[in-house]
FIDRENPA-32200 format. One record per residue (C-alpha): x, y, z; residue number from 1; residue in three letters; chain. Coordinates in steps of 0.1 Angstrom, whole numbers, always signed. Each point is the difference from the previous one (the first is absolute). Example, Ala and Ser with C-alpha at 12.3 -4.5 7.8 and 13.67 -1.06 7.14 Angstrom:
! residues 2
> +123; -45; +78; 1; ALA; A
> +14; +34; -7; 2; SER; A
END
This chain:
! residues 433
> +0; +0; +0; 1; UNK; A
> +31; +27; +9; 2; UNK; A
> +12; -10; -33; 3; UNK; A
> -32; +5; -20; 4; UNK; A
> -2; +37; +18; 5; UNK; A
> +36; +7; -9; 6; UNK; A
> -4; -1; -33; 7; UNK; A
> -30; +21; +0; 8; UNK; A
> +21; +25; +20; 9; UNK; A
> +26; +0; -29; 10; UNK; A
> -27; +3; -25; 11; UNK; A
> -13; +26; +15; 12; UNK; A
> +36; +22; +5; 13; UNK; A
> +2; -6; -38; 14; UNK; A
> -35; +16; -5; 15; UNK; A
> +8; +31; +19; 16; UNK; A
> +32; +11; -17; 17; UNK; A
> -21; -2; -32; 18; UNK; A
> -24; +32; -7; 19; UNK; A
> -37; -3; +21; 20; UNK; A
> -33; +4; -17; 21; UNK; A
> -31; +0; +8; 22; UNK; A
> -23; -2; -28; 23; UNK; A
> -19; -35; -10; 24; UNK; A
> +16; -27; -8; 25; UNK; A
> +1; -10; -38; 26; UNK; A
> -21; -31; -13; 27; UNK; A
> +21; -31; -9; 28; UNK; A
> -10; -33; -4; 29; UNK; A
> -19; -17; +20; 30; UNK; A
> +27; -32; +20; 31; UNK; A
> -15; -30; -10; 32; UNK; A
> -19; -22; +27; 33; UNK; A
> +17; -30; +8; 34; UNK; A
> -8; -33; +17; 35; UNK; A
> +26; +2; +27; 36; UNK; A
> -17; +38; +17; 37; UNK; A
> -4; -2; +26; 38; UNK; A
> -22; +28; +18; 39; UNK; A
> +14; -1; +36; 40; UNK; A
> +36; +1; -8; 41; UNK; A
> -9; +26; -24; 42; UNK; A
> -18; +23; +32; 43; UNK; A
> +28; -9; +24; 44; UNK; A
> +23; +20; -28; 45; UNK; A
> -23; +21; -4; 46; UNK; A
> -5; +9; +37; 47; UNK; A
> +38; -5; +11; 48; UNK; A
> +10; +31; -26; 49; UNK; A
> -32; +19; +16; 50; UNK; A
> +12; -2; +34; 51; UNK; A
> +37; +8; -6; 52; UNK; A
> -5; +25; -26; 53; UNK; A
> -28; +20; +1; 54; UNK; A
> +5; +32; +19; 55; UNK; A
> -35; +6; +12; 56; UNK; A
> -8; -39; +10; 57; UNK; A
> -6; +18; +39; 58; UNK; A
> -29; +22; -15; 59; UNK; A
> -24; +13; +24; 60; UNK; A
> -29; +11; -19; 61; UNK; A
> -9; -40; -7; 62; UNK; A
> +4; -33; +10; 63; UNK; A
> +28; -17; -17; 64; UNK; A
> -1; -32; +14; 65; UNK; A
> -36; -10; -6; 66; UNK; A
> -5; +15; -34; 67; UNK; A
> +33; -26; -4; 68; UNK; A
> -15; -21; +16; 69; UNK; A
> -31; -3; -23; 70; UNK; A
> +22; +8; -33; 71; UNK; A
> +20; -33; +6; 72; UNK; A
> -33; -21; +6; 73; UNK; A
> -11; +15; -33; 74; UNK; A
> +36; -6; -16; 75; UNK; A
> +2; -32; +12; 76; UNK; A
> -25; -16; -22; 77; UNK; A
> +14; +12; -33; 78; UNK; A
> +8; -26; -23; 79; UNK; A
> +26; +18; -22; 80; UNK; A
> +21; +30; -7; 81; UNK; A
> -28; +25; -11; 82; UNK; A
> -22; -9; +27; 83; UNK; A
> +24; +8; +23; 84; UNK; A
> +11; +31; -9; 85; UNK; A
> -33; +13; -7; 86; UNK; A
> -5; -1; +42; 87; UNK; A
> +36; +13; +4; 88; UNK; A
> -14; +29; -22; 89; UNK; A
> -32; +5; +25; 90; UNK; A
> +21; -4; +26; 91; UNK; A
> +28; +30; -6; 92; UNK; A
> -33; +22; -5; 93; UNK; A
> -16; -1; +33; 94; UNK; A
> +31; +17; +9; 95; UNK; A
> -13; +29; -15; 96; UNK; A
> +39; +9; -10; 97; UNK; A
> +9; +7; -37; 98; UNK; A
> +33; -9; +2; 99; UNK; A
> -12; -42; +9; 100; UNK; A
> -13; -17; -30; 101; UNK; A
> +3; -33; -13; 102; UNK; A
> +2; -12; -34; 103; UNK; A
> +6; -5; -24; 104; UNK; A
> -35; +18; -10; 105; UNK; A
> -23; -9; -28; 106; UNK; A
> -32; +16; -14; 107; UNK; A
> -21; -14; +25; 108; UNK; A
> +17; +21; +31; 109; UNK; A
> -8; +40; +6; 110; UNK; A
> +22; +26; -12; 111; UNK; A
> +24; +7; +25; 112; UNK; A
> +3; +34; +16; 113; UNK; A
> +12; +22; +2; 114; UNK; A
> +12; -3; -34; 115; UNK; A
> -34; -14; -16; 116; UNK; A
> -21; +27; +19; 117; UNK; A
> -19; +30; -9; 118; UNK; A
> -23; +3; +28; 119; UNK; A
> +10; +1; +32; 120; UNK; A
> -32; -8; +23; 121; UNK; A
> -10; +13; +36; 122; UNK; A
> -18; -26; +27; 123; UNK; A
> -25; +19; +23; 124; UNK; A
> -34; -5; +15; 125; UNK; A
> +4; -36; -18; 126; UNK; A
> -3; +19; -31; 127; UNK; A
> +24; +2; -27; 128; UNK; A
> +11; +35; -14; 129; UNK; A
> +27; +11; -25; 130; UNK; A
> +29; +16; +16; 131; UNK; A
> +25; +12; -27; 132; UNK; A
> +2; -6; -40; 133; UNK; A
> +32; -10; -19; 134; UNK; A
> +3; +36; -22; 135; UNK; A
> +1; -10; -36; 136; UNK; A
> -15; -35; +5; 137; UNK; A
> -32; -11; -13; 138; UNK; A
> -15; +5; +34; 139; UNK; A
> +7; +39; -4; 140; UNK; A
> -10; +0; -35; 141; UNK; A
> -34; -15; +7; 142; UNK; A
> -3; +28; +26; 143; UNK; A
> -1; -19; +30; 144; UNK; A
> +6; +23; +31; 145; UNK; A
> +5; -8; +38; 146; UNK; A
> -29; +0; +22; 147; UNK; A
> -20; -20; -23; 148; UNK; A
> -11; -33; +13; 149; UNK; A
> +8; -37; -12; 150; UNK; A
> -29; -20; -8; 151; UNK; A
> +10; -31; -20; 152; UNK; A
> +28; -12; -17; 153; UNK; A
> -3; -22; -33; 154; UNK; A
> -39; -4; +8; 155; UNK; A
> +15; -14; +39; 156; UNK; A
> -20; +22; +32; 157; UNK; A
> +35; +15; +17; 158; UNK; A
> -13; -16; +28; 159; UNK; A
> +5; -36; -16; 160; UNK; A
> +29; +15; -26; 161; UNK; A
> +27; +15; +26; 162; UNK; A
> +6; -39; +13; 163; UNK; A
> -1; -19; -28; 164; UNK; A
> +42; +7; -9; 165; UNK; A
> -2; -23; +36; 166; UNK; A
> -11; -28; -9; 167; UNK; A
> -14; -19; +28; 168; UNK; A
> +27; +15; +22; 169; UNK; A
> -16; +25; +19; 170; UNK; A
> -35; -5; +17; 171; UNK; A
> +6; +28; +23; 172; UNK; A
> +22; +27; -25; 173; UNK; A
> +7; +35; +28; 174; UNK; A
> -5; +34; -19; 175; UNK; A
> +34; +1; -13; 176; UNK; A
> -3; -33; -20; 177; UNK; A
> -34; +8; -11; 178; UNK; A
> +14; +36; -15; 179; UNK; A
> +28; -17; -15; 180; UNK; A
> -24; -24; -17; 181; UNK; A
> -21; +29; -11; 182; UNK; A
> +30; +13; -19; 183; UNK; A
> +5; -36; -14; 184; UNK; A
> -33; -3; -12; 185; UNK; A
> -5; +37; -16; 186; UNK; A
> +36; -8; -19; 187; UNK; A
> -16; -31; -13; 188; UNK; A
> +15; -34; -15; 189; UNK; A
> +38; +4; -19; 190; UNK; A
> -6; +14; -36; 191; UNK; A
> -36; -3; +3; 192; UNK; A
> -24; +32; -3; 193; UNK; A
> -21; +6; +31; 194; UNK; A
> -38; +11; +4; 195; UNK; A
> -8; +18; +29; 196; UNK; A
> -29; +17; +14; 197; UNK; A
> +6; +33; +17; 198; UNK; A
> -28; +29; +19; 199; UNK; A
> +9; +35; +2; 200; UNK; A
> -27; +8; +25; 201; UNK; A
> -22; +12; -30; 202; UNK; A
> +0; -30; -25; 203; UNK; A
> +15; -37; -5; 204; UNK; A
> +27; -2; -29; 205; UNK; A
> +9; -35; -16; 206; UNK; A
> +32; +5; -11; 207; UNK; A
> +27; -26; -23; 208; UNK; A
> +34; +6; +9; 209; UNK; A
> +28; -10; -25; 210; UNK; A
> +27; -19; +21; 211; UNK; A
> +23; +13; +22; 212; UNK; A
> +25; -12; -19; 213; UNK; A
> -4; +19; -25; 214; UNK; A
> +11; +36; +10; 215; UNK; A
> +29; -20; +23; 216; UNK; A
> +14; -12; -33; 217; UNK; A
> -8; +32; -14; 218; UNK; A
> +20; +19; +29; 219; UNK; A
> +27; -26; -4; 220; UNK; A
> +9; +11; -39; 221; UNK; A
> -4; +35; +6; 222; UNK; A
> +28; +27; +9; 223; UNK; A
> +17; -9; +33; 224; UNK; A
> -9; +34; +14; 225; UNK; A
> -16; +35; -9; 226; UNK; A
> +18; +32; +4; 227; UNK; A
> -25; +31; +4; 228; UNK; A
> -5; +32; +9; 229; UNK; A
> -28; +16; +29; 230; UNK; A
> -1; +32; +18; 231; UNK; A
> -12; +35; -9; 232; UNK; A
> +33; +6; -20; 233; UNK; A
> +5; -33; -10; 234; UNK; A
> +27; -6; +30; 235; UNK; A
> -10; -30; +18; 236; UNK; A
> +17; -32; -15; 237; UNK; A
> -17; -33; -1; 238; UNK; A
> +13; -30; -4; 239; UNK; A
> -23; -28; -7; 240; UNK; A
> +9; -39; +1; 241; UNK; A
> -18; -23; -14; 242; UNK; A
> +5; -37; +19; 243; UNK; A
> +39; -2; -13; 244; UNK; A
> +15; +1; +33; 245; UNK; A
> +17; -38; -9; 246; UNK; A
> +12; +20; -34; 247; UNK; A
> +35; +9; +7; 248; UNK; A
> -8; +18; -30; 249; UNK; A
> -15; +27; +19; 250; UNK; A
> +30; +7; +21; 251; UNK; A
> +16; +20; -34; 252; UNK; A
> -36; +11; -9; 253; UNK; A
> -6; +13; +35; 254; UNK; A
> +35; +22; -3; 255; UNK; A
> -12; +14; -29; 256; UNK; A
> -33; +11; +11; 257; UNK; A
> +14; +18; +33; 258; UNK; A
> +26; +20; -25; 259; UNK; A
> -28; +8; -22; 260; UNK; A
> -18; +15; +33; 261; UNK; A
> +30; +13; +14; 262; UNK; A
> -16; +36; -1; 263; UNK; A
> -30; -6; +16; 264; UNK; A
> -7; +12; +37; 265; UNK; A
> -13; -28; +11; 266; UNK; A
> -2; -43; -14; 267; UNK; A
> -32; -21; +4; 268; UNK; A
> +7; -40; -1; 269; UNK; A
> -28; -16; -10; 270; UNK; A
> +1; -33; +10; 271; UNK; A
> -37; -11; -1; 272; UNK; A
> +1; -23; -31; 273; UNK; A
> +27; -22; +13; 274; UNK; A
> -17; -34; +12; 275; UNK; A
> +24; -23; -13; 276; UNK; A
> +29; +2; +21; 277; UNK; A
> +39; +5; -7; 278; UNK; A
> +35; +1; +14; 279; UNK; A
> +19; +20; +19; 280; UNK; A
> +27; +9; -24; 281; UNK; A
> -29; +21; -15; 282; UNK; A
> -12; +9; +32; 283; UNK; A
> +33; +17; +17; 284; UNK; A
> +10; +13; -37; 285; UNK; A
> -36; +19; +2; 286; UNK; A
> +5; +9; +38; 287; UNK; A
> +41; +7; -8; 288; UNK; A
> -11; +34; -19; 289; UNK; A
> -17; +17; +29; 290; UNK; A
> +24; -4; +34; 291; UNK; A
> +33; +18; +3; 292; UNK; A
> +21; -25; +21; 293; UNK; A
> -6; -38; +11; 294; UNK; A
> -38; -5; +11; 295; UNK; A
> -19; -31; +14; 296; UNK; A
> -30; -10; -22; 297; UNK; A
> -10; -30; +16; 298; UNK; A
> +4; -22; +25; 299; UNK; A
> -3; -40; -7; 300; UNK; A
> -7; -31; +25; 301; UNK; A
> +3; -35; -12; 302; UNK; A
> -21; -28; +24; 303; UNK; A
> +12; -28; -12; 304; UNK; A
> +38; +5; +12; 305; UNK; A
> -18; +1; +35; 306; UNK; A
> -21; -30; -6; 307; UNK; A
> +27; -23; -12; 308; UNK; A
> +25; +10; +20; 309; UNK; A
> -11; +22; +25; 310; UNK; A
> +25; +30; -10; 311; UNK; A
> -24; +33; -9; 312; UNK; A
> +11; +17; -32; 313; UNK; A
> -9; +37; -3; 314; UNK; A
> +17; +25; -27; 315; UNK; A
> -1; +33; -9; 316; UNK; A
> +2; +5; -37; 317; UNK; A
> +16; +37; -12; 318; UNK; A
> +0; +21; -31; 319; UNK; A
> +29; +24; -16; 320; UNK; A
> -5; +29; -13; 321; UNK; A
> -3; -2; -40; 322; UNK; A
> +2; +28; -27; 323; UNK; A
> -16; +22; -12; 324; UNK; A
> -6; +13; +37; 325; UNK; A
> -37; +13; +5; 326; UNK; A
> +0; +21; +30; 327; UNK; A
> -38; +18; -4; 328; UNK; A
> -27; -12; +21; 329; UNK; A
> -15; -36; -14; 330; UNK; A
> -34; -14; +5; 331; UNK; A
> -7; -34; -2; 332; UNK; A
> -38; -16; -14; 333; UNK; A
> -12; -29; +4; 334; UNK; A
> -26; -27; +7; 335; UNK; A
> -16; -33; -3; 336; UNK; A
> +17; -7; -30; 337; UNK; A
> +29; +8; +14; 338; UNK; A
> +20; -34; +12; 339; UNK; A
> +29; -18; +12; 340; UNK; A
> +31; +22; -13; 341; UNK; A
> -23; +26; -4; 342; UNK; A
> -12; +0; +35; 343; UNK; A
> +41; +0; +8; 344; UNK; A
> +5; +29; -22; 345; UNK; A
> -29; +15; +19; 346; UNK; A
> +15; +0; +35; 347; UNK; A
> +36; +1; -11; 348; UNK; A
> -4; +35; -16; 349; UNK; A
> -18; +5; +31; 350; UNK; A
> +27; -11; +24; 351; UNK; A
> +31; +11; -18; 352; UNK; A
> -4; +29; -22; 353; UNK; A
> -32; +19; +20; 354; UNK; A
> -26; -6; -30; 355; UNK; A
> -34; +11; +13; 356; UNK; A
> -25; -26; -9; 357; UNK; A
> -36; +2; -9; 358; UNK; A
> -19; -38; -9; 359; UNK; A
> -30; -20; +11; 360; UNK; A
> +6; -38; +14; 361; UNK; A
> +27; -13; -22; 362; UNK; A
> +2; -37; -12; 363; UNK; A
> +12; -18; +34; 364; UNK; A
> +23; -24; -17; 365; UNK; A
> +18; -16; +30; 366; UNK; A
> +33; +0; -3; 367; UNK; A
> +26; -9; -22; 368; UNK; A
> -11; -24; -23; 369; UNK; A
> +22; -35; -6; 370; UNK; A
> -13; -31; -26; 371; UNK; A
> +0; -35; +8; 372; UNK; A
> -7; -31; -22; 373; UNK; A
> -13; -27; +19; 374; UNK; A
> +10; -36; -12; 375; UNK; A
> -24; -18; +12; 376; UNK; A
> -30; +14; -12; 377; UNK; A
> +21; +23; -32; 378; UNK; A
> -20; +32; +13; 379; UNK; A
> +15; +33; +3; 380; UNK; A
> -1; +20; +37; 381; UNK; A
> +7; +41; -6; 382; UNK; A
> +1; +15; +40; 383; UNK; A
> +15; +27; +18; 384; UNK; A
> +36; -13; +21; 385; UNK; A
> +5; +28; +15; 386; UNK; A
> -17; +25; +23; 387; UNK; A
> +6; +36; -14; 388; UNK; A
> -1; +33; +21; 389; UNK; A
> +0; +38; +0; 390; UNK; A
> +36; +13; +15; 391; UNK; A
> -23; +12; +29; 392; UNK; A
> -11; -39; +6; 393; UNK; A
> -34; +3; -18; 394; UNK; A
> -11; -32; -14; 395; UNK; A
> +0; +7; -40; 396; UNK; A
> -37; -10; -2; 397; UNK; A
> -13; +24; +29; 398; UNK; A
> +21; +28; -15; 399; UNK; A
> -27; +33; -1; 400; UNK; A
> +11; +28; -27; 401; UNK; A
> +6; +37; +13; 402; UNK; A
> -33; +6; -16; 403; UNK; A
> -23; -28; -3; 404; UNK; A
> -28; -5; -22; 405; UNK; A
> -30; -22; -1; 406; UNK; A
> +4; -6; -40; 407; UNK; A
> +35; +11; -17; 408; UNK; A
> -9; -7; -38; 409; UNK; A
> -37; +10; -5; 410; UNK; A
> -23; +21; +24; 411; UNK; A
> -40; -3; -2; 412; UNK; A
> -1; +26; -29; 413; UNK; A
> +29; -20; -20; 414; UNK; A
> +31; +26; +7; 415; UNK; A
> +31; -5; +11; 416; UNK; A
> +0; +6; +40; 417; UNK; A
> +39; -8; +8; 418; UNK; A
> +8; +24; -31; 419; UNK; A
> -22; +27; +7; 420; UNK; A
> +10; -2; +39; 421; UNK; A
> +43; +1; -13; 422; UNK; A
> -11; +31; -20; 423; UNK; A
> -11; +15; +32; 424; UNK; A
> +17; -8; +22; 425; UNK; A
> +31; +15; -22; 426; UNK; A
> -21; +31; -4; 427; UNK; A
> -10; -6; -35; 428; UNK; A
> -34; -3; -18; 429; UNK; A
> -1; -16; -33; 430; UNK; A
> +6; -36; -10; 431; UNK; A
> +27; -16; -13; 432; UNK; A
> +0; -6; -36; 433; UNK; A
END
């Protein structure tokens, strides 16, 4: 058993030198069942790389061990690979954690956010509400606006349709888990378009959404980032990224954009279409522009060093400064589209170079984010390794922006609220363009 662990531990270390993303795994082929699976051996893998690995395995907001519990009586009767993983795939959802999935996914699954998201939903009163829409999506195209409420998804009551990504899994699903399945359910099946049913207090609108997909891949081809111009006089700089934070592509496009804006009075990073993930090459190369001497952007802890061998490891990670220096004030935007490196970015330009931030909830990706292929069952594990921290000791997830919003991409009128709020809290009164 030490041996079997080992290994994974020096899989692992390989993984982390290599860059981290978090977007959704790709689709290969299905592994091909075989007579020798065996189900059990496959969840004691399974469960021996959760309890090592998995940085938030101690969560308090459910109960592990019974919803384990229940997942391996369920996992224990599969008869082959697919099976199998299928649970596996139920399973990492409860934990209502972006950055723990299991595939590899077919068509069959839900889109997985927050990459294949457009509409982020709101849980109260036992009602289902919109709470933000991806800008630029076919969400904000078909006009959907916060505050409206949920009331089916693909012709499925929310009621019925926010657990059904569980499986059988779940007979008593806490708020959280039932928002998380809301979000599931309104993103609909991978590459599939979605019908749902919406009230705006005055009428019901049936609506067919194209996939999620869709403007993902269409956000994926497009330019790595948008250089603009806002302010009265044209003097604000904004810098918009557009999920390429794993695009070490962006480091020289990034140094380019802060040149080309080296006149303006004041920079807005716009980091609220960046779901996807990255690496911190791109990450300190961003931050790197914006501090004058060595800073602390983050601060990491990895559990499973403590767990194995009882030895806590906790880091601070740094950033240098970079040219072209930038030394005007900087506000950073961003949201619930706004994950993993992005959320780094977020509290790094916080923490080391002063940014003032402005952003609704952002995507709570736990962690930093390792793969694992499991053997015995051929399925794919994505979850966070490592616990990730504000300099000041803030957990990453329950970080709360210098001004926070209840929506960052869309208000109730379809404008831009983190924008307009920037604009004025620079002073400024027109929109960038």
């Amino acid at each position: 058993m030490k041996q079997r662990v080992s290994a994974i531990a020096f899989s692992l270390a390989i993984s982390l030198a290599a860059p981290v993303y978090s977007a959704e795994q790709e689709s290969p082929s299905q592994p091909e069942s075989t007579e020798n699976f065996d189900a059990q051996e496959a969840w004691q893998e399974f469960e021996d790389v959760f309890r090592l690995f998995y940085a938030y395995s101690d969560r308090s907001d459910m109960d592990v061990e019974t919803l384990l519990e229940r997942a391996k009586a369920f996992a224990s009767q599969s008869t082959n690979r697919e099976q199998f993983r299928k649970i596996l795939h139920q399973t990492a959802l409860t934990f209502s954690d972006p950055h723990f999935i299991v595939g590899p996914f077919d068509d069959t699954d839900y889109s997985i956010i927050p990459t294949g998201l457009d509409i982020a939903t709101e849980y109260r009163d036992g009602q289902f509400y919109i709470a933000d829409v991806r800008a630029g999506s076919a969400a904000d195209k078909a006009g959907l606006r916060p505050g409206w409420k949920i009331i089916s998804a693909d012709g499925i009551p929310m009621a019925q349709a926010v657990t059904k990504p569980y499986g059988d899994l779940l007979p008593n699903p806490t708020p959280k888990q039932l928002n998380y399945g809301a979000m599931l359910a309104v993103s609909g099946l991978r590459n599939q378009a979605r019908e749902l049913v919406f009230s705006d207090d005055r009428t019901k609108r049936k609506l067919t959404l194209a996939p999620t997909y869709d403007y993902s891949k269409e956000v994926r081809e497009g330019p790595l980032l948008e250089i603009t111009r806002a302010g009265d006089t044209d003097n604000i700089g904004v810098i918009r990224i557009n999920n390429a934070l794993g695009n070490n592509d962006l480091i020289a496009a990034f140094d380019q954009a802060v040149e080309n804006l080296s006149d303006t009075k004041a920079m807005i990073i716009d980091l609220r279409n960046t779901p996807s993930g990255g690496n911190t090459e791109v990450a300190r190369s961003i931050i790197g522009h914006f501090v004058q001497e060595t800073r602390a952007y983050q601060v990491h802890e990895i559990p499973s060093i403590e767990r194995e061998f009882t030895v806590p490891r906790r880091f601070i990670e740094q950033v240098k400064p970079r040219n072209q220096q930038y030394k005007n004030p900087v506000i950073v935007l961003s949201g619930r589209w706004t994950g993993s490196m992005g959320e780094g970015l977020v509290i790094g330009l916080d923490a080391a170079a002063d940014a003032y931030t402005i952003a609704s909830d952002m995507g709570d990706l736990l962690g930093g984010l390792s793969n694992f292929t499991l053997e015995k069952s051929g399925a794919r594990m994505d979850l966070g390794t490592e616990t990730l921290f504000h300099v000041d000791g803030t957990p990453r997830e329950d970080y709360i922006a210098d001004m926070p919003l209840a929506s960052s991409d869309r208000d109730a009128n379809g404008n831009d609220p983190a924008m307009d709020k920037a604009l004025q809290h620079l002073g400024q009164s027109n929109s960038a363009r």
